[in-house]
Each structure stands twice: as structure tokens, then as C-alpha cells.
C-alpha positions in Angstrom: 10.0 8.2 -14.4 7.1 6.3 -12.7 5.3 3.8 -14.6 2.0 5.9 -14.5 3.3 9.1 -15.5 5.2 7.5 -18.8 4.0 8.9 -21.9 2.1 6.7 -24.5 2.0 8.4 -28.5 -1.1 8.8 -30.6 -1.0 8.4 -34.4 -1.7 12.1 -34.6 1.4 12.8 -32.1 -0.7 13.5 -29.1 1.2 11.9 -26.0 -0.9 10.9 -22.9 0.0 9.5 -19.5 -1.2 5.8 -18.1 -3.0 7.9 -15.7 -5.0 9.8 -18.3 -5.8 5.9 -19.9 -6.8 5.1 -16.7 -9.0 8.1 -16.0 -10.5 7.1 -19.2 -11.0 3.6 -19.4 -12.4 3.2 -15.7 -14.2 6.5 -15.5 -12.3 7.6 -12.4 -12.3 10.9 -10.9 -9.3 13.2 -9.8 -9.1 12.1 -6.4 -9.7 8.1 -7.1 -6.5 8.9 -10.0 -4.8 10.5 -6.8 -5.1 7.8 -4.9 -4.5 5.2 -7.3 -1.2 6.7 -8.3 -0.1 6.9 -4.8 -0.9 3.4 -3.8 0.5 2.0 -7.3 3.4 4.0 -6.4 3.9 2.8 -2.9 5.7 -0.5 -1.6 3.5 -1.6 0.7 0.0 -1.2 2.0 -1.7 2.2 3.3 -4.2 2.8 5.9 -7.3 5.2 4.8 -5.1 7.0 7.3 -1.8 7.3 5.7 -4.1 8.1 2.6 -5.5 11.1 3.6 -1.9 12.4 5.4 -0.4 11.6 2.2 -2.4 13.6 -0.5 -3.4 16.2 2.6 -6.7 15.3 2.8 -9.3 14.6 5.4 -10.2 10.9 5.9 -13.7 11.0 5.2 -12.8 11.9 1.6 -10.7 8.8 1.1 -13.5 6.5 2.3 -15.9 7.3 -1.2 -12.8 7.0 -3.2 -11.5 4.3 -2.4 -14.4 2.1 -2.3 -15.0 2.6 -5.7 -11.3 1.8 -6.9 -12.1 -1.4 -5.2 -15.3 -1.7 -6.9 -13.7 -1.3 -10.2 -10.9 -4.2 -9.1 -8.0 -1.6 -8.9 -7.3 -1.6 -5.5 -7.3 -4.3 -2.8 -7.9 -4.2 1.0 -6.2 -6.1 4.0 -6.6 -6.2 7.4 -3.8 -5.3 9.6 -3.2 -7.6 12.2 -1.6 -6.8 15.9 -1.0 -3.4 15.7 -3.6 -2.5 17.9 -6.2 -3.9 20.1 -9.2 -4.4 18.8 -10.7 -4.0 15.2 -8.1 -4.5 13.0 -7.1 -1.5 10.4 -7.8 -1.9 7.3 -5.4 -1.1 4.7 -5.4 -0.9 0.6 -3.1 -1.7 -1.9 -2.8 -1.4 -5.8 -4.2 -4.7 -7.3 -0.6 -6.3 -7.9 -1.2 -6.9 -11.9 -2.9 -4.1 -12.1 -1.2 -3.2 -15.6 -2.2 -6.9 -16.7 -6.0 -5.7 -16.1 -5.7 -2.3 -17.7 -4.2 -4.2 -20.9 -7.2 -6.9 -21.3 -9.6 -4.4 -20.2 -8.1 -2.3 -23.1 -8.2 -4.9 -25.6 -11.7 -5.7 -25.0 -12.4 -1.9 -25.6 -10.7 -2.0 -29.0 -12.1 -5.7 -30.2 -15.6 -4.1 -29.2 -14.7 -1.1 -31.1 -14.2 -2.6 -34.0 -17.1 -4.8 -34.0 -19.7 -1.6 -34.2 -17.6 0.4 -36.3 -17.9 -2.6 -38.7 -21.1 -2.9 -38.5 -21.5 1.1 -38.6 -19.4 0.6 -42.2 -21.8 -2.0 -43.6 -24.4 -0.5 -43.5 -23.0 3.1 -45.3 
């Protein structure tokens, strides 16, 4: 089983996939998870290109994506040297501890959480 797609069990016996934490805790939409599992999933480094052939879409609707995984410090971009004159291509990759970020970013969550519902019981 992929690392994204293994189960994680709630108190009440619900069981959700990393990808549905990581839909939650970042906000991201269906195509930004689709592309985010594929890179995380991926050795190596994928143009906007490969992308789009991958997940049989057009290019354009990588571009949006994409920049906002990097945005949210998910995903990370390259250039590719030598393959072609000119411009380089640019290609992404998952952020490599990108498990390391979901777990802090987690933890702040839950010490924040706990800090208003404190509060919230204080003053009931």
C-alpha cells in the first residue's frame, strides 16, 4: 500500500486516508490532492508536462495547481538543465520531508485546539 492511501483510525472507528488529512489540513482541492499523490508517489522529478500526461489532463490545468502546492510548501521546483536549448524546463517534486511537515503542522493544529477549547471550558 502507498504511504498516502494507508488508513489512519478515529476514536469513533472512522478510518481516513493521509490524503483525506492532507485535503484537510492544507485546504487543497481534488486536483492539487491528484497531483500531490502522484509526485509523492513518483521517484524523481515531473515536468508540468509529464503532469498533465499522467493524470490525463491538459497542461494549463496543472499550472494553477501546482503553484499553489508550492505556495503551501508541499511541492518543490527545479530547473532542468541540458535537455534542450534554451529555457530550461522546469520540473516539481514532493517536498522530500513532506510527512515531517504534515506532522508539525498537525501538532500545531491540535496544541492550538486545545488552547480555545480551554478557554471555551472556562468560561462554561
Amino acid at each position: 500500500m502507498r504511504s498516502m492511501e494507508r488508513k489512519v483510525k478515529f476514536p469513533d472507528g472512522r478510518e481516513v486516508d493521509v490524503l483525506t488529512i492532507f485535503k484537510f489540513v492544507y485546504g487543497l482541492s481534488d486536483s492539487e490532492l491528484e497531483i500531490l499523490k502522484l509526485l509523492v508517489n513518483t521517484k524523481g522529478k515531473l515536468s508540468a508536462e509529464d503532469i498533465a500526461s499522467s493524470l490525463n489532463i491538459s497542461r494549463n490545468t496543472v499550472t494553477k495547481p501546482v503553484n499553489l502546492l508550492l505556495s503551501k510548501g508541499l511541492v518543490l521546483r527545479d530547473k532542468e538543465k541540458g535537455k534542450t536549448n534554451g529555457r530550461p524546463r522546469l520540473v516539481y517534486f514532493a517536498t522530500p520531508d513532506i510527512y515531517s511537515k504534515l506532522l508539525t503542522d498537525l501538532q500545531s493544529i491540535v496544541n492550538n485546539s486545545l488552547k480555545e477549547i480551554s478557554k471555551i471550558r472556562k468560561n462554561t
